[in-house]
C-alpha positions as CSV (number, residue, x, y, z in Angstrom):
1,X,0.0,0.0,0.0
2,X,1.8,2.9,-1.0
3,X,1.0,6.8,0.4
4,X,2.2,8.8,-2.1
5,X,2.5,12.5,-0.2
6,X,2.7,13.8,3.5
7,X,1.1,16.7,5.3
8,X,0.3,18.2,8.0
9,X,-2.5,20.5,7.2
10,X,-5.9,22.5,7.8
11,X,-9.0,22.6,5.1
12,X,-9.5,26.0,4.2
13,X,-12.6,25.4,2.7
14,X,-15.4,24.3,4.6
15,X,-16.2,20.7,5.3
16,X,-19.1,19.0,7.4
17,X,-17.9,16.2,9.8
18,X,-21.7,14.1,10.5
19,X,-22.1,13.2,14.6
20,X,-18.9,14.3,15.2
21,X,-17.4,17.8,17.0
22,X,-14.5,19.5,15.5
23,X,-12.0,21.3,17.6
24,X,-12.8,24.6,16.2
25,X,-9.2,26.4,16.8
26,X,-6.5,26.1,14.7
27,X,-3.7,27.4,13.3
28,X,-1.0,26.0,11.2
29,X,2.6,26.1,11.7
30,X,5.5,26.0,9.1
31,X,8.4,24.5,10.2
32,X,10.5,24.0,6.9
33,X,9.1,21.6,4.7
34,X,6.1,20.4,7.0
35,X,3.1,22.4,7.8
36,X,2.1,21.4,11.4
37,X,-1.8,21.5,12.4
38,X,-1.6,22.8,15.9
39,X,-5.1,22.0,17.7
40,X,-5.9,23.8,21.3
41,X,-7.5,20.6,23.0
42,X,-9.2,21.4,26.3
43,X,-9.2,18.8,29.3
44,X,-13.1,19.6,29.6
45,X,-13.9,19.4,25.7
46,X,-15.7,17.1,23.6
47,X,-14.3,17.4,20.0
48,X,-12.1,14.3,18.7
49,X,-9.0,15.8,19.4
50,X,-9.9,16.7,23.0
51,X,-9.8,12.8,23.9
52,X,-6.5,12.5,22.6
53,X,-5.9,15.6,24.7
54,X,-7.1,14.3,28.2
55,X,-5.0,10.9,27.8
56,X,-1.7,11.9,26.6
57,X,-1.5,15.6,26.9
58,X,0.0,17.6,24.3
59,X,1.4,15.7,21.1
60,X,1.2,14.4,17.8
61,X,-2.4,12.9,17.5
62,X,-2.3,11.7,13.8
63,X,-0.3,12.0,10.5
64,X,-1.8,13.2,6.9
65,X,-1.2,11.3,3.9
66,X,-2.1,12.3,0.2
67,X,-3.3,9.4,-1.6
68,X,-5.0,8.6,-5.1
69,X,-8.3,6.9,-3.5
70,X,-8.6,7.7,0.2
71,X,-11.9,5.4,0.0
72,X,-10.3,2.3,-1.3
73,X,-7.2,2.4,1.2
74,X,-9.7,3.2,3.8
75,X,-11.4,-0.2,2.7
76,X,-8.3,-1.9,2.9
77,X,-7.5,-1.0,6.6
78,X,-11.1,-1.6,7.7
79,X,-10.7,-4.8,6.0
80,X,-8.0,-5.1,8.6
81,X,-9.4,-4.2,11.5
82,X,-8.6,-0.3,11.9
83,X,-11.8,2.0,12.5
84,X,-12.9,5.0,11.3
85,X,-12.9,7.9,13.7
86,X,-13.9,10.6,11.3
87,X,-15.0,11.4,7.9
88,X,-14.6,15.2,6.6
89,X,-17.4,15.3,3.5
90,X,-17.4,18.9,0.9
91,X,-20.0,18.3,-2.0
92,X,-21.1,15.2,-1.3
93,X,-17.4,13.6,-1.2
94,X,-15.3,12.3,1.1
95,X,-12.2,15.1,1.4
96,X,-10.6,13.2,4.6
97,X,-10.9,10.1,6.7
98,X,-9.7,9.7,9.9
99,X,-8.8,6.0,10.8
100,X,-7.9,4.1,14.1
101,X,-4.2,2.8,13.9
102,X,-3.5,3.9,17.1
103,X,-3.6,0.2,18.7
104,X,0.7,0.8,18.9
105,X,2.5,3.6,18.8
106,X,-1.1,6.2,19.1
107,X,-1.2,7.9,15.8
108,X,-4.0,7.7,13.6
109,X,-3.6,8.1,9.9
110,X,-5.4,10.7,7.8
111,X,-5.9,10.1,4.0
112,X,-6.8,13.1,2.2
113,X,-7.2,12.9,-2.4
114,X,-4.2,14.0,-4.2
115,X,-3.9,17.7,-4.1
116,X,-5.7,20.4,-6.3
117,X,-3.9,23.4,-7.8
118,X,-4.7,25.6,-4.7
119,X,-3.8,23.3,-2.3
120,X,0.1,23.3,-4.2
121,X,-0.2,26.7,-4.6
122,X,-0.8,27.4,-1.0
123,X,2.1,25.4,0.1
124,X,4.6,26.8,-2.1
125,X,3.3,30.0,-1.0
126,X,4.2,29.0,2.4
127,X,7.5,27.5,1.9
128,X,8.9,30.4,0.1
129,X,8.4,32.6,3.2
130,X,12.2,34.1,4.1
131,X,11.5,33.2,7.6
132,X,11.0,29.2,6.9
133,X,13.9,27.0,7.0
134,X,15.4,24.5,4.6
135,X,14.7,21.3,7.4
136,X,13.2,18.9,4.9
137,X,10.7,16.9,6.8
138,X,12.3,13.5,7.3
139,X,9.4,11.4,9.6
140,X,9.1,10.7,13.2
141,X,10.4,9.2,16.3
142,X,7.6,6.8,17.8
143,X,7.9,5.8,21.6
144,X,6.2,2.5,22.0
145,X,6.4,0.2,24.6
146,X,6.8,-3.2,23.4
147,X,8.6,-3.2,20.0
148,X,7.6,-6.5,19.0
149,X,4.0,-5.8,18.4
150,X,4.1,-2.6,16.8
151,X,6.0,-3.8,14.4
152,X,3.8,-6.8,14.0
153,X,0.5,-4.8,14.1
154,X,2.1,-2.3,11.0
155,X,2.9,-5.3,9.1
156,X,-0.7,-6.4,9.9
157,X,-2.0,-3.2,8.5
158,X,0.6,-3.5,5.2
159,X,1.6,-0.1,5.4
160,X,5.2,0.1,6.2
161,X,8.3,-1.4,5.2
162,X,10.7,-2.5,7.6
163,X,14.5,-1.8,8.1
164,X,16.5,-4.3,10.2
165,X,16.6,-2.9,14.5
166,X,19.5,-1.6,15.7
167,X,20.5,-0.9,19.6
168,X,21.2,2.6,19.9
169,X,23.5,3.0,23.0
170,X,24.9,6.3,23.7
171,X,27.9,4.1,25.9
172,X,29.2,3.1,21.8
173,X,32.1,5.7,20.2
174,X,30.6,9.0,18.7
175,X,27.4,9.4,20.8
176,X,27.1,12.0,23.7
177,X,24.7,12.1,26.0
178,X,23.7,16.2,27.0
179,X,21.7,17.4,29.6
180,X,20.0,17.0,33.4
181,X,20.5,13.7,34.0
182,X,22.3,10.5,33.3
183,X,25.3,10.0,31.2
184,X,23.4,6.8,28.7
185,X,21.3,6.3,26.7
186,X,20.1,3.1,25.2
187,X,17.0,1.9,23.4
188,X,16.0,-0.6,20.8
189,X,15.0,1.0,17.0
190,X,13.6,-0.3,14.2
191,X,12.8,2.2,11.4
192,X,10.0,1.8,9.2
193,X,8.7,3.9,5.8
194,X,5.3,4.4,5.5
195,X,4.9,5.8,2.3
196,X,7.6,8.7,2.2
197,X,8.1,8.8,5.9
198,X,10.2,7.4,8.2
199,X,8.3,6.2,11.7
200,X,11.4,5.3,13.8
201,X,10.3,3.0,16.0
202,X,11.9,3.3,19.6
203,X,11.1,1.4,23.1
204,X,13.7,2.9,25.4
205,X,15.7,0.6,27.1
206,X,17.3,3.0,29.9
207,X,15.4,5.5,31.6
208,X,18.0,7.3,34.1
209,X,18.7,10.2,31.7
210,X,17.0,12.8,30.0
211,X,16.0,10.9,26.8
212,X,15.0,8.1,28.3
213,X,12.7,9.5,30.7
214,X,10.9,11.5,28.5
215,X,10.3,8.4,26.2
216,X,9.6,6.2,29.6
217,X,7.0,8.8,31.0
218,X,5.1,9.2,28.3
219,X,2.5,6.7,26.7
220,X,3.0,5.2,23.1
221,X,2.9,8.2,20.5
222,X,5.0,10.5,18.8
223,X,8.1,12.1,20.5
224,X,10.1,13.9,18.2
225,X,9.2,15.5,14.6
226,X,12.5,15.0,12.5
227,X,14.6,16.8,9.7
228,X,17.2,16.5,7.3
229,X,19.7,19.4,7.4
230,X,22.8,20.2,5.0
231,X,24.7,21.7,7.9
232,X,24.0,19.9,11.4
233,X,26.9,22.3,12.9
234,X,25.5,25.4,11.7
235,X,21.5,24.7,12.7
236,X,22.9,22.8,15.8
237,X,24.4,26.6,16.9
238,X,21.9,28.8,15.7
239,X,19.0,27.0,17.9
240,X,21.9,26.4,20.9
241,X,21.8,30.3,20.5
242,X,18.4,30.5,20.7
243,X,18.3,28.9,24.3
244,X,17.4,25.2,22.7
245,X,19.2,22.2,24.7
246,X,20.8,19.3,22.9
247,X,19.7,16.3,24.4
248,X,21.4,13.7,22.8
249,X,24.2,13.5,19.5
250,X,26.1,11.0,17.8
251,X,27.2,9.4,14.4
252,X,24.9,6.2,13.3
253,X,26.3,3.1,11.5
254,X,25.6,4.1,8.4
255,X,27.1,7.5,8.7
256,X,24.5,9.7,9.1
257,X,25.0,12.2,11.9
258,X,22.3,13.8,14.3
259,X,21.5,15.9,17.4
260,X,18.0,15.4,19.5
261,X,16.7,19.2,20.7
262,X,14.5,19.7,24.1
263,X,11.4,22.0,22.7
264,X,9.1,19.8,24.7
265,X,8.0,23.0,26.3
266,X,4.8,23.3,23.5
267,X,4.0,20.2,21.7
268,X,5.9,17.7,24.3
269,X,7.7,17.5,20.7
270,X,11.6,16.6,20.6
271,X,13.2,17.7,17.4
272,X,15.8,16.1,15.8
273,X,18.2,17.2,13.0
274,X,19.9,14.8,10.5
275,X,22.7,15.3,8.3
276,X,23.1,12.4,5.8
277,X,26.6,10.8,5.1
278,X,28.2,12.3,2.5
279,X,26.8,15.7,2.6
């Protein structure tokens, strides 16, 4: 099953939701290639995202993909036992569908039609602004707390492709652990593409430090929005000036350098910043 394009986005035309209640304020956020749809849930609310809200706090409650037919992949995964928590109708058709994947790792998925002419215009629109950086939207970090069966329930649902797990253990040559507390960091990964995103996988293995009591205090869902950067040295000082914290750094196997930045203060969002091998 392949999802052809991510985002993160708002209609900004109107669309009816039947039986359900929409959280009613939004706003979207541009952070380099990926447009974040920040929704204020209320503890005391009733729309969709307010549930989301009570149980886990702030976070990442679902993911956006662009795909040819949103109803037949929505057939597929019901076929598979996912639900559908919302339907977004404009003219009679379905514009979005909200479905229940959030048996492992909490993230719903969101299939939305291809986009029009607008809908590209408005992003490039966005994008273009002098203020947005050049991060490429790379995927997300996933805390989950048994590896083993998210992996199996995602190969269940046939919507990601696997890469081999790896132990990362900030003890190795090359990592660095920064912060409060703890000097290591250890946790068991296993990276995944669905469609052109990378869901990274992670059940923490150590929780006496800074990284891996954030994932160990949190319940399954997304803990860090990630980014491909040309310069990791650069971007890593220009947000260190800013007053951001590096949590943890370090050179993977395969080359590919990155740093893990504390903005859990809005969101309860890590970032993290990659800079391919060879580049």
């Amino acid at each position: 099953m392949t999802f052809s394009e991510v985002s993160l986005i708002s209609h900004s035309r109107p669309v009816a939701a039947s039986g359900i209640r929409v959280n009613k304020i939004i706003e979207n956020l541009q952070v380099g290639s990926l447009v974040v749809e920040c929704i204020l849930g209320r503890p005391e609310g009733d729309g969709m995202n307010d549930d989301f809200f009570r149980d886990c706090g702030e976070g990442i409650s679902h993911i956006c993909f662009n795909v040819p037919d949103p109803e037949k992949v929505t057939a597929d995964l019901l076929a598979k036992g996912a639900e559908i928590v919302m339907s977004l109708e404009q003219d009679g058709k379905i514009v979005e569908n909200y479905l229940g994947t959030a048996k492992h790792g909490r993230i719903w998925l969101s299939l939305r039609p291809l986009p029009e002419k607008w809908h590209r215009d408005w992003q490039a629109h966005h994008r273009a602004h002098p203020l947005v950086s050049g991060w490429k939207f790379r995927g997300m970090a996933v805390s989950v707390k048994d590896l083993d069966q998210a992996v199996a329930y995602y190969q269940h649902l046939g919507i990601a492709e696997f890469k081999s797990e790896f132990v990362l253990d900030s003890s190795s040559p090359g990592f660095k652990v920064h912060g409060l507390t703890g000097s290591v960091a250890r946790a068991r990964v296993r990276n995944a593409m669905v469609g052109p995103v990378v869901y990274e996988f992670v059940q923490t293995l150590e929780k006496e430090t800074t990284y891996g009591a954030f994932l160990s205090q949190r319940c399954d869902g997304a803990c860090s929005l990630d980014f491909t950067v040309n310069d990791l040295t650069n971007e890593t000082a220009r947000l260190v000036y800013r007053g951001i914290q590096v949590v943890l750094s370090g050179r993977l196997n395969n080359g590919d350098a990155f740093a893990c930045f504390d903005t859990r203060k809005v969101g309860n969002l890590m970032v993290k910043l990659v800079q391919e091998s060879g580049k």
